[in-house]
VEXZAMI-213078 format. One record per residue (C-alpha): residue in three letters; y, x, z. Coordinates in steps of 0.1 Angstrom, whole numbers, padded with zeros to 4 digits, always signed. Layout:
// VEXZAMI-213078
ALAYXZ...
***
This chain:
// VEXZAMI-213078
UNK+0258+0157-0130UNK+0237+0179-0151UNK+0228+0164-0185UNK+0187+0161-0175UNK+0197+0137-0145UNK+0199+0101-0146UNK+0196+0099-0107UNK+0209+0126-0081UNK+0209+0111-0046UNK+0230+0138-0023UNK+0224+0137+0018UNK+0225+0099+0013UNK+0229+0081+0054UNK+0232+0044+0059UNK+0239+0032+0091UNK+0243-0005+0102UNK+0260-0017+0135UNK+0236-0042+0155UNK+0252-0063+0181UNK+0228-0084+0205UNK+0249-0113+0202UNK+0276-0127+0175UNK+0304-0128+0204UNK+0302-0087+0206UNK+0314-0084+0176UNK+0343-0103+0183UNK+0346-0084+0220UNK+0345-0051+0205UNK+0374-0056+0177UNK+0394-0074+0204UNK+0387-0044+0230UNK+0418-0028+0243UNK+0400+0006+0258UNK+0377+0001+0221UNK+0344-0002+0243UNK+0314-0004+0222UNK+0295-0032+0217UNK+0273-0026+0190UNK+0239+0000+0185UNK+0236+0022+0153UNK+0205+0015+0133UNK+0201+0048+0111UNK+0185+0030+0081UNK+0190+0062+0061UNK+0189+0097+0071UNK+0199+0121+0047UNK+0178+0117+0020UNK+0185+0139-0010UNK+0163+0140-0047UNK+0170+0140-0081UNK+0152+0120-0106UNK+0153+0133-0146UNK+0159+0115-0176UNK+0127+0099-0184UNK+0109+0102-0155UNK+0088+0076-0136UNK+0091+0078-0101UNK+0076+0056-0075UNK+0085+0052-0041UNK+0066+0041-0011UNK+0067+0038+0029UNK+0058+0014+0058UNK+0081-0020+0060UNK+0112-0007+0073UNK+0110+0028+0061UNK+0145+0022+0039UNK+0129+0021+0003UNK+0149-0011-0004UNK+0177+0002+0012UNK+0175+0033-0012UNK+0172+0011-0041UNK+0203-0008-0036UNK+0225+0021-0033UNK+0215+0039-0066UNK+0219+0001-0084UNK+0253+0005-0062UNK+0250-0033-0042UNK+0252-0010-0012UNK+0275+0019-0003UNK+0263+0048+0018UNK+0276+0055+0051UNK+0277+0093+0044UNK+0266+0110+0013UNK+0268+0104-0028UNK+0247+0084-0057UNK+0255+0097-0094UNK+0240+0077-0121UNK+0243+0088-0157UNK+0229+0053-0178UNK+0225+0020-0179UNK+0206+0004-0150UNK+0186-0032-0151UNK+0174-0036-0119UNK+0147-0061-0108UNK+0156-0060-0067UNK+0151-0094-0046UNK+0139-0124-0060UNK+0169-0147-0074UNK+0190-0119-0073UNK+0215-0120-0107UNK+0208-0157-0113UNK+0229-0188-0110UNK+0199-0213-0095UNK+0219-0243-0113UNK+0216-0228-0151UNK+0189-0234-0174UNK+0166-0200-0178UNK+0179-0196-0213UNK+0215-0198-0198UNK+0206-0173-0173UNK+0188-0152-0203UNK+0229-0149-0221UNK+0244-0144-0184UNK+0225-0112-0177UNK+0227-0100-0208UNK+0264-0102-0207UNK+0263-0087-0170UNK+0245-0058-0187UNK+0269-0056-0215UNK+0257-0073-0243UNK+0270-0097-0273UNK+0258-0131-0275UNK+0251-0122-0308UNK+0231-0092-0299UNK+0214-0119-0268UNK+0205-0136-0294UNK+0183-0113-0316UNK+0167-0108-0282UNK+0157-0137-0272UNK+0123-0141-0291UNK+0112-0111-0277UNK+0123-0122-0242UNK+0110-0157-0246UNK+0074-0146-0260UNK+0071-0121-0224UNK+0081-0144-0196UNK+0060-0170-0221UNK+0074-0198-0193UNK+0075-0221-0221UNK+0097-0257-0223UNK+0107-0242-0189UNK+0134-0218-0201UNK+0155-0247-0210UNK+0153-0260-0171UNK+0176-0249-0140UNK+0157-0219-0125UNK+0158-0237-0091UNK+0129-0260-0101UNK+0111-0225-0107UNK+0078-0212-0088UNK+0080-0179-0078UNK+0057-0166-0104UNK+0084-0183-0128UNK+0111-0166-0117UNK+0092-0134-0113UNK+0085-0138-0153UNK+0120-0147-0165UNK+0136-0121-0144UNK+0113-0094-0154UNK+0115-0100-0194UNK+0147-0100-0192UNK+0154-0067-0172UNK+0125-0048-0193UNK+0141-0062-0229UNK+0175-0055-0227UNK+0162-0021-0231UNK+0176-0003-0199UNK+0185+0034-0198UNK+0169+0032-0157UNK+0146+0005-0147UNK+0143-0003-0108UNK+0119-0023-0098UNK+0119-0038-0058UNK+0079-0052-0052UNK+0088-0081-0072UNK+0058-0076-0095UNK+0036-0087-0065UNK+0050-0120-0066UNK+0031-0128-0102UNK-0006-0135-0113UNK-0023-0102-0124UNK-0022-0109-0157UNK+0016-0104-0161UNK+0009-0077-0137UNK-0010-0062-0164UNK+0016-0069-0191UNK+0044-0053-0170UNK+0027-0023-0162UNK+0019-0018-0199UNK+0057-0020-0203UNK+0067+0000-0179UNK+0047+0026-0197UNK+0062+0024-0229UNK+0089+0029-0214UNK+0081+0065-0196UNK+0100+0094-0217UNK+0122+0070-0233UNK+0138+0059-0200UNK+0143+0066-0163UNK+0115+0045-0139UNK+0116+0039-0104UNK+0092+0013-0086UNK+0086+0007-0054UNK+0053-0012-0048UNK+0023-0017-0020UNK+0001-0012-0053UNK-0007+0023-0051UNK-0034+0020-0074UNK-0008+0012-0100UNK+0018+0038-0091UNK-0005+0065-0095UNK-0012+0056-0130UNK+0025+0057-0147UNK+0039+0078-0119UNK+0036+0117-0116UNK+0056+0120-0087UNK+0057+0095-0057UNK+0085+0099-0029UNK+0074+0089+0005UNK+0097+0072+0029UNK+0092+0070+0064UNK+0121+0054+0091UNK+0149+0062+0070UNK+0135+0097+0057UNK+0122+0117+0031UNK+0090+0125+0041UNK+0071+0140+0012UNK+0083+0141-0029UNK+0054+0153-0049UNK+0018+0147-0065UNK+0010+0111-0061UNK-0023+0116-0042UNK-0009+0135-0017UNK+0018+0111-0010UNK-0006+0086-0007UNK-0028+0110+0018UNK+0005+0109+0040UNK+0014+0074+0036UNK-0020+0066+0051UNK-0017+0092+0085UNK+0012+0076+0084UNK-0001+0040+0086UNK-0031+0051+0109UNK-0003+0064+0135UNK+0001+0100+0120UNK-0008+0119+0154UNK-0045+0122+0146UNK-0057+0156+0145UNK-0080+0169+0125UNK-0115+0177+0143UNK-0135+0206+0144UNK-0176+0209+0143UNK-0175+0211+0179UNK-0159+0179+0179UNK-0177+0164+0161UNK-0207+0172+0182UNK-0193+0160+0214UNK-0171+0135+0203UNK-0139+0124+0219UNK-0143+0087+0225UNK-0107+0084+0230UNK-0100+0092+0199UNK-0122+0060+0190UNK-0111+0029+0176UNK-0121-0001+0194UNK-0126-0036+0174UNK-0108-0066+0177UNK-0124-0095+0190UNK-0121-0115+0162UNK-0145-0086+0141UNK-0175-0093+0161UNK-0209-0113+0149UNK-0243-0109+0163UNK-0264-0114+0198UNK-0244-0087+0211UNK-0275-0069+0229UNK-0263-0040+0219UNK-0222-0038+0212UNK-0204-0013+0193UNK-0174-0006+0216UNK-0159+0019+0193UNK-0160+0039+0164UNK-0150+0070+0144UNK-0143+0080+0107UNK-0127+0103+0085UNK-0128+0113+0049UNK-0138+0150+0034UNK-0129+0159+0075UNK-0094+0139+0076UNK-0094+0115+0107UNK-0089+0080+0097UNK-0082+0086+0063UNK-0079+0057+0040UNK-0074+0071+0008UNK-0108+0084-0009UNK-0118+0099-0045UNK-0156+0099-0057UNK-0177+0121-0043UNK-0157+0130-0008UNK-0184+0127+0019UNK-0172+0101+0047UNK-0185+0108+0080UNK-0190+0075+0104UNK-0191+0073+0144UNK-0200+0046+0164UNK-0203+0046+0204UNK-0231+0020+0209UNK-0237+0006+0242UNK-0270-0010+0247UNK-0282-0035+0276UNK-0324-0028+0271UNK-0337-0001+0246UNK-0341-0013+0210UNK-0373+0010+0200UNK-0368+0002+0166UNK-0328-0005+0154UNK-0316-0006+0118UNK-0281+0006+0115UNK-0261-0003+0079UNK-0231-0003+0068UNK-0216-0026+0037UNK-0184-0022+0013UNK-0170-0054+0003UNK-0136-0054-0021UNK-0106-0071-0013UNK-0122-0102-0025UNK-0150-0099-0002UNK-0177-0096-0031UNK-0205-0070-0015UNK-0204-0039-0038UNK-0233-0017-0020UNK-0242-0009+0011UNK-0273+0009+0030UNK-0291+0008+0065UNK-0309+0041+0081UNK-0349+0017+0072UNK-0342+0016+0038UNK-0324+0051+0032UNK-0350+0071+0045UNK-0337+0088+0072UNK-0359+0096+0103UNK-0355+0065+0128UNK-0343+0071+0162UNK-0342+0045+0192UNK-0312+0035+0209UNK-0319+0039+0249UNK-0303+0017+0273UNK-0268+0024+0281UNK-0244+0047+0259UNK-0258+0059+0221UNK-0234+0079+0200UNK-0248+0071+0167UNK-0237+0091+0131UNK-0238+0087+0097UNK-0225+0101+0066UNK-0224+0088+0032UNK-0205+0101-0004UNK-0178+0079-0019UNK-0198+0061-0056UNK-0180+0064-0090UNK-0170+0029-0085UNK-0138+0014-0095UNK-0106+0020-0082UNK-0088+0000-0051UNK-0091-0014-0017UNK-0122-0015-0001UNK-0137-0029+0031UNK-0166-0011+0055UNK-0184-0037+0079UNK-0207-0018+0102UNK-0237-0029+0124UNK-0265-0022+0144UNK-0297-0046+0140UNK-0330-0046+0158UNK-0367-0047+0133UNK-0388-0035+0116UNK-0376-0052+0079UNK-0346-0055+0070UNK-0351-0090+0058UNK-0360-0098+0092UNK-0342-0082+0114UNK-0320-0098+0145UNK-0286-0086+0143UNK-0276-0079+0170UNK-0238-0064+0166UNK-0211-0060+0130UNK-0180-0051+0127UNK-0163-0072+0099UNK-0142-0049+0081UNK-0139-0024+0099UNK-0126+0006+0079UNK-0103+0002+0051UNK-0104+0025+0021UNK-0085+0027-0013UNK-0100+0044-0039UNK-0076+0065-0056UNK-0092+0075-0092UNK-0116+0051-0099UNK-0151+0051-0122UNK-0174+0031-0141UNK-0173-0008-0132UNK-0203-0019-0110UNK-0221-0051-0108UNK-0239-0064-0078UNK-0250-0047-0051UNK-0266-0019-0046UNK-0280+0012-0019UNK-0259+0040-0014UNK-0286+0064+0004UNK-0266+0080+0041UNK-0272+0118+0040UNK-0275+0121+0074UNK-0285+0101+0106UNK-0282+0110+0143UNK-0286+0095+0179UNK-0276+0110+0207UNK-0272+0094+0243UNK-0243+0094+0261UNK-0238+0080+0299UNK-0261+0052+0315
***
């Protein structure tokens, strides 16, 4: 391996043999003519990259996409089926929870049995164990068996002692999601210090997070490498991904006449309001990318909604509000209060458009509820159809923090009818 590699993963394939029953197993090794019983499941495909010294790498994918997979076979707890791993350093890996720990020793038992795992003196243990004790900070704890441990215990323990025995390559499975977001905080912090000095790779849901530390994400997707690159980007593709990654991006014709199959439709459960008129699908995309769920400040997101109405409403009020993964209401606007020219909505089929720009807000995950009401005041008006959370966005470079709520003016606002 050349001396600026810790990681170099060569045309790496893992395939597992699945059998619908126990007995086929059995059948097959026992099988004169050597019938097959079993399927191959191609968890791996090939995947090749190489990871410097002192890089931070993350790497994410949809559940079953074979980032776990990856993981174990660069920490070497699984062997490929075709293909080679080199690895030039010391690895402390932080994989599946309980993984490396005897459930029956105390946490400070556990502390000295890594470390020796790892390579390390009890004497040298032992001038780590302050610093080790003061992270995981699990107090009168560390001297009980780790099988009486929460998860958020564990998570603690397991992580101070993986980030202190100061590794030469850190993996890290999603454990991190398992603690409060405080030690969240302090790991990332960490993990920081430790860019340049030694070789990072995460795999986490937080994308927020990645992009901070990690200049390069790798994008996994059924058992390939899909993308290796500049972190937004890969989040860009891990989204298509997510949204079904056949979408296509429209043109201004399109967008004119729209396609409503290309329209969502809600779930039952998203509806609320008199249902007079009902939005039986919608549209969206993000600086012209279909169904796009990662956005930056100031990308102009353009909204569809295909409105079917059972008696004309001569004067509706149609709004839209952005709550954040806690369902606090961050802002929001309606076409009454933004000062776009009204238009009514006649009976039958509306196609009804907005567009708004993305606030310097702060990053993360967002949620879009839209809705048509009927009035002339907003603080009066009969709702008559919403759409709880119906678009999901993640802000990707976040802003200043805002309090409260306020109006995010639309930029445009059209009605057109479609069909009786």
């Amino acid at each position: 391996m050349e001396k600026n590699y810790s990681v170099r993963v060569e045309n790496v394939t893992k395939v597992y043999n699945l059998y619908n029953k126990p007995t086929d197993r059995l059948k097959e090794a026992l099988s004169i003519t050597k019938k097959s019983y079993h399927k191959k499941y191609y968890a791996l495909k090939g995947v090749s990259f190489d990871i410097e010294k002192g890089e931070t790498v993350g790497i994410i994918g949809l559940n079953g996409a074979g980032k776990s997979t990856i993981l174990k076979i660069i920490t070497g707890i699984l062997s490929p089926t075709e293909g080679s791993v080199s690895v030039e350093g010391k690895i402390s890996a932080l994989l599946e929870l309980g993984a490396g720990f005897n459930p029956e020793y105390t946490g400070r038992e556990n502390i000295y049995l890594n470390a020796a795992m790892n390579g390390y003196t009890k004497a040298q243990t032992t001038e780590m164990l302050p610093e080790i004790l003061d992270f995981a900070d699990i107090g009168d704890f560390i001297d009980q068996p780790v099988k009486t441990y929460s998860s958020g215990m564990f998570v603690r323990l397991a992580f101070a002692v993986s980030i202190n025995i100061k590794p030469e390559i850190l993996i890290v499975d999603e454990a991190l999601s398992v603690g409060d977001v405080f030690f969240q905080q302090k790991c990332y912090k960490k993990i920081k210090e430790l860019s340049g000095s030694a070789t990072v790779i995460i795999v986490s849901h937080d994308l927020n997070a990645l992009t901070k530390f990690s200049k390069r994400i790798i994008l996994m997707n059924k058992g390939e490498k899909v993308f290796d690159g500049d972190p937004n980007e890969a989040i860009a593709r891990y989204f298509r991904i997510k949204q079904g990654g056949s979408v296509k991006r429209q043109t201004g014709e399109a967008e004119n006449a729209p396609d409503l199959s290309n329209y969502k439709k809600p779930e039952e459960g998203q509806y609320s309001g008199n249902m007079n008129a009902v939005i039986e699908g919608y549209h969206y995309s993000v600086e012209g990318e279909p169904f796009s769920e990662a956005v930056k400040k100031d990308e102009l997101i353009k909204v569809s909604m295909a409105v079917r109405v059972n008696k004309t409403i001569d004067y509706p009020i149609i709004g839209y509000q952005i709550r954040n993964k806690y369902a606090d209401e961050i802002f929001g606007q309606t076409s009454l209060t933004s000062g776009v020219e009204q238009y009514p909505l006649k009976e039958g089929l509306n196609i009804i458009e907005f567009e708004f720009e993305w606030p310097e807000i702060r990053e993360g995950d967002y949620f879009i509820t839209l809705g048509v009401g009927n009035g002339t005041d907003v603080l009066n008006q009969v709702e008559e159809c919403w759409i709880n959370n119906a678009i999901h966005l993640c802000a990707s470079t976040g802003g200043k923090t805002i309090f409260g709520i306020f109006n995010h003016d639309m930029r445009s606002f059209t009605v057109t009818e479609g069909e009786k």
